[in-house]
DOGU-872133 format. One record per residue: residue number from 1; residue in three letters; x, y, z of N, C-alpha, C in turn. Coordinates in steps of 0.05 Angstrom, whole numbers, plus 5000, padded with zeros to 4 digits. Example, Ala and Ser with C-alpha at 12.3 -4.5 7.8 and 13.67 -1.06 7.14 Angstrom:
(atom 1,ALA,(5264,4886,5156),(5246,4910,5156),(5264,4934,5156))
(atom 2,SER,(5257,4955,5142),(5273,4979,5143),(5258,5001,5157))
This chain:
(atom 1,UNK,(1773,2089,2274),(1751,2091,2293),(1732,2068,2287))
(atom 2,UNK,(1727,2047,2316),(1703,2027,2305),(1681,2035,2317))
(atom 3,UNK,(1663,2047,2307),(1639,2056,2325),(1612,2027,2306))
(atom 4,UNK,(1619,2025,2285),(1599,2003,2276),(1609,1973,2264))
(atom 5,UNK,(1595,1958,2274),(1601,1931,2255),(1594,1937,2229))
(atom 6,UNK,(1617,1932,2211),(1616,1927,2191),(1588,1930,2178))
(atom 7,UNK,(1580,1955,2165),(1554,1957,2151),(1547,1948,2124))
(atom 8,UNK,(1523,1932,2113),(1530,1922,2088),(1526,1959,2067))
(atom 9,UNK,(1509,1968,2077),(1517,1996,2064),(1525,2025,2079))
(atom 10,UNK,(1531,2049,2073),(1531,2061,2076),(1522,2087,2063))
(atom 11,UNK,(1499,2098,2064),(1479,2116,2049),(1489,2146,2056))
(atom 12,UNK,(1500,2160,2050),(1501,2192,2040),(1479,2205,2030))
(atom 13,UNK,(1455,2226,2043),(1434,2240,2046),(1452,2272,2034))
(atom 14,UNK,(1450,2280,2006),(1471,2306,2003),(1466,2327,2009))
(atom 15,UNK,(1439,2338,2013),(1425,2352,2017),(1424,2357,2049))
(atom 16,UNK,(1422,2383,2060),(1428,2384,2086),(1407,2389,2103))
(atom 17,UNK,(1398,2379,2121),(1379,2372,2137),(1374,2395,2162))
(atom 18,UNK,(1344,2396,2174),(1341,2402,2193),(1352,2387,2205))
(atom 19,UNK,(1376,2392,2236),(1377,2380,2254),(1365,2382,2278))
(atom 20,UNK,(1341,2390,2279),(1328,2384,2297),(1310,2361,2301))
(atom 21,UNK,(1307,2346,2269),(1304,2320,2266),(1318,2301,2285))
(atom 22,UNK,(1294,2272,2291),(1325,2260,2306),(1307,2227,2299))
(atom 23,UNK,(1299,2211,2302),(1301,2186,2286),(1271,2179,2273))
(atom 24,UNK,(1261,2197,2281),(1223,2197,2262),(1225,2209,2239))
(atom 25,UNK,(1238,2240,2247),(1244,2248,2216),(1263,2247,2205))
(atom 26,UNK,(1280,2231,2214),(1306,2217,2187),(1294,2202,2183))
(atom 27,UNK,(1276,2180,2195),(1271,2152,2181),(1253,2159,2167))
(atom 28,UNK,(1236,2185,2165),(1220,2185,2137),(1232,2193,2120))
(atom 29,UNK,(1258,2210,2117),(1277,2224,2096),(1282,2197,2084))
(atom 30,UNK,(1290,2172,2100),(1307,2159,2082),(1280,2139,2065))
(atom 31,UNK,(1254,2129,2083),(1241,2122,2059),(1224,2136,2043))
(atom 32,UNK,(1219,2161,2041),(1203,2179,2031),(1226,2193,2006))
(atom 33,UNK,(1246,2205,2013),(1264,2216,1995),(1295,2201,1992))
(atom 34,UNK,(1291,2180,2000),(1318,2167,1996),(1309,2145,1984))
(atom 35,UNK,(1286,2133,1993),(1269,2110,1977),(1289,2083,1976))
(atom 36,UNK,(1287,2088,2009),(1305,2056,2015),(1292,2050,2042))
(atom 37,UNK,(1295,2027,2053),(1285,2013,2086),(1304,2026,2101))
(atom 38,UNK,(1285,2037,2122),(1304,2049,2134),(1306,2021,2168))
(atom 39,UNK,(1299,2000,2154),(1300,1975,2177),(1319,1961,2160))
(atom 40,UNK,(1331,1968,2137),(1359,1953,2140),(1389,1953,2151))
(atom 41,UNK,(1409,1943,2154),(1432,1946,2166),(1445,1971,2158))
(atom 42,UNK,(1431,1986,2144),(1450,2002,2132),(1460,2030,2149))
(atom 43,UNK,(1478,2038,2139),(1478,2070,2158),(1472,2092,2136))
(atom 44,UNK,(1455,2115,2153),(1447,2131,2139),(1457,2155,2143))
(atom 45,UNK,(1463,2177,2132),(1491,2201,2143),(1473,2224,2141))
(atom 46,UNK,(1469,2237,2152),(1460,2270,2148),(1476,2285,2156))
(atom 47,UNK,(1475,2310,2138),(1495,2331,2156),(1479,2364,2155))
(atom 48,UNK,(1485,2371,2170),(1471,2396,2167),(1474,2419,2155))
(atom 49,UNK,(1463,2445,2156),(1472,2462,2137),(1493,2472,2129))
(atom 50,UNK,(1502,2475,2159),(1535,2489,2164),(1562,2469,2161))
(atom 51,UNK,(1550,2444,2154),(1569,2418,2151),(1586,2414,2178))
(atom 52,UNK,(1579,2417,2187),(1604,2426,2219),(1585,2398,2238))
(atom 53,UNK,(1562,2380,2228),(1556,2367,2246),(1545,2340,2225))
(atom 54,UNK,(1549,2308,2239),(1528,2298,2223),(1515,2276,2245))
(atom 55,UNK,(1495,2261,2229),(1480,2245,2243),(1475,2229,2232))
(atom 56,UNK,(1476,2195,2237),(1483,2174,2223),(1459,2162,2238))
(atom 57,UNK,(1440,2142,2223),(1411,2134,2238),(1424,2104,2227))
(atom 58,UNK,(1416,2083,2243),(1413,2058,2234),(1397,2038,2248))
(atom 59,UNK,(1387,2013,2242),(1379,1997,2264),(1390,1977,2261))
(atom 60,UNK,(1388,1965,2290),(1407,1948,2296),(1393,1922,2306))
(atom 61,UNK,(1368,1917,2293),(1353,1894,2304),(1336,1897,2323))
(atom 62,UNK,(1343,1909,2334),(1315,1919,2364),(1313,1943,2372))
(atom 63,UNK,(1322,1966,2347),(1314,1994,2348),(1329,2008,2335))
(atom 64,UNK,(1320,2028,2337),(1340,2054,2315),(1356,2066,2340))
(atom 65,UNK,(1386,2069,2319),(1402,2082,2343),(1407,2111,2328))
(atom 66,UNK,(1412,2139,2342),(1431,2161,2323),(1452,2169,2332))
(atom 67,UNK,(1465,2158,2319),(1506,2170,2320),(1500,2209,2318))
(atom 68,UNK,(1513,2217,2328),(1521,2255,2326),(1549,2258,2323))
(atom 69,UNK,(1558,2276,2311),(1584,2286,2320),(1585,2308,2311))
(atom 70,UNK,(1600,2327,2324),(1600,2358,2322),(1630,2360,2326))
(atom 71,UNK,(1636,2384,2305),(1660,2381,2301),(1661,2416,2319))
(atom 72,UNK,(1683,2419,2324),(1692,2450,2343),(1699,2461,2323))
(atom 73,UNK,(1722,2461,2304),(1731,2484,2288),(1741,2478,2262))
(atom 74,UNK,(1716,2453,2250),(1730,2459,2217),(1696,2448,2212))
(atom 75,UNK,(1697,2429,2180),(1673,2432,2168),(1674,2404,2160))
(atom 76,UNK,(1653,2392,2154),(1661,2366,2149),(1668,2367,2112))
(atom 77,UNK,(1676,2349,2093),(1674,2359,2063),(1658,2353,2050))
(atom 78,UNK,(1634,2355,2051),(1605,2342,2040),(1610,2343,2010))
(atom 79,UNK,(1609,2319,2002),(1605,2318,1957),(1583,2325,1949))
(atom 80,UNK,(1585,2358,1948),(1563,2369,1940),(1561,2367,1906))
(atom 81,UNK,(1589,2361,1890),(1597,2367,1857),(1590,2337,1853))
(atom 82,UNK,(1582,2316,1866),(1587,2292,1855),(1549,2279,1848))
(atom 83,UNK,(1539,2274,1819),(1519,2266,1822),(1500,2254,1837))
(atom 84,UNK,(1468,2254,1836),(1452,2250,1854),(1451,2255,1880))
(atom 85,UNK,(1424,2252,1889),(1418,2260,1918),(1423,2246,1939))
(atom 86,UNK,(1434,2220,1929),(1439,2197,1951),(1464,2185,1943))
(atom 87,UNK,(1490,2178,1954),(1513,2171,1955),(1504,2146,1964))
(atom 88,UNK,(1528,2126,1947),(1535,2105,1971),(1565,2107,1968))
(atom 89,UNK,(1573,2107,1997),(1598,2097,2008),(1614,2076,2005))
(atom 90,UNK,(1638,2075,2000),(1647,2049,2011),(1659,2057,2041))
(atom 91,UNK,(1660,2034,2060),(1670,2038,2089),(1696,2063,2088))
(atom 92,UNK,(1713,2053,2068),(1730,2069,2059),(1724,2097,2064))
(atom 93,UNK,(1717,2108,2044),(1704,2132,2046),(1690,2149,2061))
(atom 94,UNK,(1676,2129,2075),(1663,2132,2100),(1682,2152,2127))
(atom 95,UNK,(1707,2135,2133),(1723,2139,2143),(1738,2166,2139))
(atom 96,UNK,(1743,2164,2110),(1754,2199,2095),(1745,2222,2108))
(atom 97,UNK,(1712,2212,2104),(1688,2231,2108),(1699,2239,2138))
(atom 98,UNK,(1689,2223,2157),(1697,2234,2186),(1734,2242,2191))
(atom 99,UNK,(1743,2229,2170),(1776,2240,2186),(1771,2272,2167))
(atom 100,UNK,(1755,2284,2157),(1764,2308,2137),(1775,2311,2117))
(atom 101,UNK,(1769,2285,2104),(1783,2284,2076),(1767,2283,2057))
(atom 102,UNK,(1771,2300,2029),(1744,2308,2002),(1748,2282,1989))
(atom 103,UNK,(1716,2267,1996),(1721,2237,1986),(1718,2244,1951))
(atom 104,UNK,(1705,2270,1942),(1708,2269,1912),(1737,2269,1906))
(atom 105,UNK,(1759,2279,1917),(1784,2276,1908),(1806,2256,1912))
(atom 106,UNK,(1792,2241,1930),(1809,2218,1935),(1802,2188,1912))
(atom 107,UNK,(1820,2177,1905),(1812,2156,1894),(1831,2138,1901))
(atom 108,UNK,(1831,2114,1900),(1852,2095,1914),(1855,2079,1884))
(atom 109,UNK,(1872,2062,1889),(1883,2038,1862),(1848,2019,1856))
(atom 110,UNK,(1851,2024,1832),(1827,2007,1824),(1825,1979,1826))
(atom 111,UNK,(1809,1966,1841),(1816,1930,1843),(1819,1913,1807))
(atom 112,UNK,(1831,1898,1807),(1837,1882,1791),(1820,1859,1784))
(atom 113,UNK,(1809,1849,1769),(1794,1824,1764),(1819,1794,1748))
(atom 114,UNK,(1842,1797,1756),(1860,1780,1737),(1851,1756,1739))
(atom 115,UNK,(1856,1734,1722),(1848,1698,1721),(1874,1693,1715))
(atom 116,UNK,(1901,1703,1715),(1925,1686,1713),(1949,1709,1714))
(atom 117,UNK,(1965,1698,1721),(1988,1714,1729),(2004,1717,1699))
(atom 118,UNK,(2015,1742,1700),(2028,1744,1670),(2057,1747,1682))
């Protein structure tokens, strides 16, 4: 799914939100209790109590936009066991998140830093 250009971050909010919030009071969640700009490229994820919905805030240079998605009959797998109150994603993961996959359980091959072939 391409719904965004390439974000330089992607912010995870773990804690579950009023959704009746919609881009005043996420953008104070993220600089008041997330204690980041909420005017950078980044995307910011909320989900709600029931995990069954989330809402992604970002701007895009000439305003704040909010992504929704509501799911019909499963839950999304929020990393509630994985430290702190604020996640960062990689796009990777990102992706997990919306296909329904427990990004605490997934881990992929660790990149390599080699300087010569053996």
């Amino acid at each position: 799914m391409k719904m965004f250009v390439e974000p330089p971050a992607i912010y995870l909010h773990k804690q579950p939100v009023d959704f009746r919030k919609s881009i005043n009071g996420l953008s104070v969640i993220v600089e008041e209790h997330m204690q980041l700009s909420s005017f950078s490229d980044a995307l910011f994820v909320f989900c709600n109590r029931q995990r069954d919905k989330i809402k992604v805030l970002y701007w895009d240079q000439t305003g704040f936009c909010l992504w929704y998605k509501r799911l019909e009959k499963d839950k999304f797998k929020w990393p509630k066991k994985l430290s702190g109150d604020v996640l960062t994603l990689s796009e990777r993961q990102w992706h997990w998140l919306l296909e329904g996959l427990d990004i605490q359980n997934m881990t992929g091959h660790q990149p390599l830093q080699l300087t010569a072939v053996y």
